[in-house]
C-alpha positions in Angstrom: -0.4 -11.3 0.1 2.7 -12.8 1.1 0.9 -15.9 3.9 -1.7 -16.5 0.9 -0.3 -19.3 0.2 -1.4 -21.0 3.7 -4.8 -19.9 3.8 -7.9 -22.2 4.4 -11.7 -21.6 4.0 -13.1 -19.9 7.0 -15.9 -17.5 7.7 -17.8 -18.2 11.2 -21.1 -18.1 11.7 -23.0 -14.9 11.2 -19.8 -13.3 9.7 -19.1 -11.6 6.1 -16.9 -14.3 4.1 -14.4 -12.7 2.3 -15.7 -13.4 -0.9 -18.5 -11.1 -0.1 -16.3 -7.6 0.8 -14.8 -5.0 -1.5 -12.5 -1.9 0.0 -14.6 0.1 -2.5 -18.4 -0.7 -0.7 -18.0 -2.5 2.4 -18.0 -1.0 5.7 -15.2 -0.8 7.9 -16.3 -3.5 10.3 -17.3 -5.3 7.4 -13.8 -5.2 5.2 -11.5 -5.6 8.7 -13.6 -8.8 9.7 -12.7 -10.5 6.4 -9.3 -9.5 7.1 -9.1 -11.0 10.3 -10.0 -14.5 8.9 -7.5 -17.3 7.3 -8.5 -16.8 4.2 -5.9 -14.2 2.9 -7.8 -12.1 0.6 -8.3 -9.5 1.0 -5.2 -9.7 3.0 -1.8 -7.2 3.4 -1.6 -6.5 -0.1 -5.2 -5.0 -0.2 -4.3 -3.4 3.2 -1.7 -1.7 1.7 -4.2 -0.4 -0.4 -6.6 0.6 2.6 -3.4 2.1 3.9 -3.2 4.6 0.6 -6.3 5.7 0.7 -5.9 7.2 4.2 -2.8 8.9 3.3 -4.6 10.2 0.7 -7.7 11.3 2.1 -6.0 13.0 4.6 -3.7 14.8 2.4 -7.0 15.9 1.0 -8.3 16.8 3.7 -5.3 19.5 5.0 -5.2 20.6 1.4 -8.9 21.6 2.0 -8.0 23.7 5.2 -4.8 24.8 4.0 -5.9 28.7 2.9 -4.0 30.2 0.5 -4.3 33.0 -2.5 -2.9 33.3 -6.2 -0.7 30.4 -7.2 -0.4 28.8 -3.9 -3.9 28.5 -4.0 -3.8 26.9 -7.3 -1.2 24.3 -6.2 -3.3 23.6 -3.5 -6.6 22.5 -5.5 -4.5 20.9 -7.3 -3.1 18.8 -4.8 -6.8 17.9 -3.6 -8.0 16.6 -6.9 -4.8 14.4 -7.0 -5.4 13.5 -3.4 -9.1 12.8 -4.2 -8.4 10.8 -7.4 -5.7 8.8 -5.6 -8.2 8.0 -2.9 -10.1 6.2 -5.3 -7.7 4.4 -7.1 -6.4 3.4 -3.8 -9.6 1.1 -3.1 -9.7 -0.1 -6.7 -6.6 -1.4 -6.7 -6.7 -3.1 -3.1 -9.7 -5.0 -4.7 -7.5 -5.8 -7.3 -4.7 -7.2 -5.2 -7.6 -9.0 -3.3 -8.5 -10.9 -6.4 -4.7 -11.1 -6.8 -3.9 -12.6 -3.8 -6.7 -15.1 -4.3 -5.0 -16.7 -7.4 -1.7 -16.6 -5.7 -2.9 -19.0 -2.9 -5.5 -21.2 -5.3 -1.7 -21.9 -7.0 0.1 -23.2 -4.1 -2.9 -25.4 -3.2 -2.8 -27.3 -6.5 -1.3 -30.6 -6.5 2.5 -31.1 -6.9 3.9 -30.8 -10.6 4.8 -29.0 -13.5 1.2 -27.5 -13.6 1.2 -26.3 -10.0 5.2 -24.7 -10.4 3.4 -22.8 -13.9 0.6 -21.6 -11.4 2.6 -20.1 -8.9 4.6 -18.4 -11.8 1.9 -17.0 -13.4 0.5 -15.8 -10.0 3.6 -14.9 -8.8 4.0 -12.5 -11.9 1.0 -10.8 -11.6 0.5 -10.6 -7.6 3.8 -8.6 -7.9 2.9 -6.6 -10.5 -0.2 -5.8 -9.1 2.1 -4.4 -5.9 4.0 -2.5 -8.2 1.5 -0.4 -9.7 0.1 0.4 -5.9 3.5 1.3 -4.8 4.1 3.5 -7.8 0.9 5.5 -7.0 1.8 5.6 -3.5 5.3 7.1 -4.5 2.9 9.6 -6.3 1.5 11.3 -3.2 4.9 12.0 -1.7 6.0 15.2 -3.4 1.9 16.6 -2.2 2.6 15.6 1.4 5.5 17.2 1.1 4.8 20.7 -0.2 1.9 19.9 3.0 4.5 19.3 5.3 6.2 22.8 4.9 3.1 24.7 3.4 -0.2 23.2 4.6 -2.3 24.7 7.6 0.4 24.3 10.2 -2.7 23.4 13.0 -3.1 20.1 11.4 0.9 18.8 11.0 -0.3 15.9 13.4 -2.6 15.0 10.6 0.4 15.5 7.8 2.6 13.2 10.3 -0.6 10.4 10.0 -0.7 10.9 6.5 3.5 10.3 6.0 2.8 7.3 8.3 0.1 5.5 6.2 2.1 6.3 3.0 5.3 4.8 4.3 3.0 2.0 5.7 1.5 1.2 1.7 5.1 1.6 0.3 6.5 -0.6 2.6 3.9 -2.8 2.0 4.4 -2.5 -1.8 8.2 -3.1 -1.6 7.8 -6.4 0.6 5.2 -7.9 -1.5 6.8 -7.5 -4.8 9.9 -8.6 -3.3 8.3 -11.5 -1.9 6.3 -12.8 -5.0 9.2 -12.4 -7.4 11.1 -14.8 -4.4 7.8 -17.4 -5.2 9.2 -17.6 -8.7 12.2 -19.8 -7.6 9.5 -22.5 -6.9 10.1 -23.4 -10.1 13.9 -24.3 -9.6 15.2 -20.8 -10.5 17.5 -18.7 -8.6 17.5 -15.4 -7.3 20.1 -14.1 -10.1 18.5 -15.5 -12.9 14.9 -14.0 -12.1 16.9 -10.4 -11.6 17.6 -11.0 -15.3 14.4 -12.1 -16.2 12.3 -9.3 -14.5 14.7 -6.2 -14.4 12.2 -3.6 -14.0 9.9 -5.7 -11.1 13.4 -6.2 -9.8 14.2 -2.7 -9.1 10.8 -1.4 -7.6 12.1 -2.7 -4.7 15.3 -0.5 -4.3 12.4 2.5 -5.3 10.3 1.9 -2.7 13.5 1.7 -0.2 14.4 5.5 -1.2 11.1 6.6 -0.9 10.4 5.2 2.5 13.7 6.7 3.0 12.4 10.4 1.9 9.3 10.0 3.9 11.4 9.1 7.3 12.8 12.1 6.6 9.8 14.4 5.9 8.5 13.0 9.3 11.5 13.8 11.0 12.1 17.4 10.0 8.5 17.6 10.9 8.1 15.6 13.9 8.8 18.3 16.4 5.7 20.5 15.3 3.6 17.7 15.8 4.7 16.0 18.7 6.4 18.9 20.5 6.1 16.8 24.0 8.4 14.3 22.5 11.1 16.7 22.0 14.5 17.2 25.0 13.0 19.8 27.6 15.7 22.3 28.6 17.2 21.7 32.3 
């Protein structure tokens, strides 16, 4: 949501307006038209969103091909469910940020003044809080892509490597935007320091997102050369 600020009304003829889409019941072609227009919402914040929800379903999806017996199996249905659940929440919550992101550009339109500078605040606050919560359940799914990355059905590691890639994709996305909205808040004359103080706990999502992007570079690496074994030195 970070460009919402410099969106305009558009929505050419014969096309959705963006006003009209929802990640939960529009189609694909539908929901990545809007996208594509200057509008903003839905806009990287909601694809963040999008970007769980693949992650998830394809965590799901190994989970469900991923055989096992006695407790394994357990952990494995369980992962599903969680998968399944996360899936859903994923496209709620990119509406959310849609609607989100919406308010956060309306404020930087208003006129110039002390009610404009309380808009962006207020939007500011709550467009980065609404990043926060989708990062946090993003960071949710890593320990289950994990235990896939070194348990699940080892003919679909390509598929755990997608996965890894979408969810570093909505953390990253996560971390920038809440970054970037609590940076909006000096548009009130504040500095970086003071809104650290003011927002400790937004404040440090950041640095939490960071280490788990860090974790999942990792997984993809110690996994990479099951997937992609072409990419790997050849022997002279």
């Amino acid at each position: 949501m970070s460009d919402s600020h410099l969106a305009s009304p558009e929505s050419p003829e014969g096309s959705t307006s963006s006003s009209e889409v929802s990640t939960q019941s529009s189609t694909v072609d539908e929901w990545t038209s809007a996208l594509a227009l200057s509008t903003g919402s839905p806009g990287g914040g909601a694809g963040t969103g999008l970007m769980l929800a693949v992650a998830s379903s394809l965590a799901s999806m190994v989970a469900g091909y991923t055989g096992k017996e006695g407790q394994a199996r357990t952990e494995v249905d369980r992962i599903r469910a969680r998968a399944q659940s996360l899936r859903e929440s994923a496209l709620r919550l990119a509406d959310d940020d849609a609607s989100a992101s919406q308010a956060f550009g309306a404020a930087f339109r208003r006129d110039p003044g002390s009610a404009r500078e309380e808009a962006i605040r207020n939007a500011s606050l709550h467009a980065a809080r609404s990043s926060a919560v989708l990062g946090d359940r993003a960071c949710e799914a890593l320990d289950d892509l994990a235990w896939l990355a070194t348990h699940g059905n080892p003919a679909l590691v390509a598929d755990v490597v997608v996965a890894l890639g979408a969810l570093r994709a909505a953390i990253t996305g996560a971390r920038t935007n809440v970054s970037f909205d609590l940076a909006a808040l000096r548009s009130g004359g504040g500095t970086l320091e003071e809104i650290q103080k003011e927002h400790p706990d937004l404040w440090s999502k950041v640095g939490q997102f960071n280490e788990a992007i860090a974790r999942i570079d990792s997984l993809t690496a110690q996994i990479d050369h099951r997937a992609a074994p072409t990419d790997a030195p050849t022997a002279d």
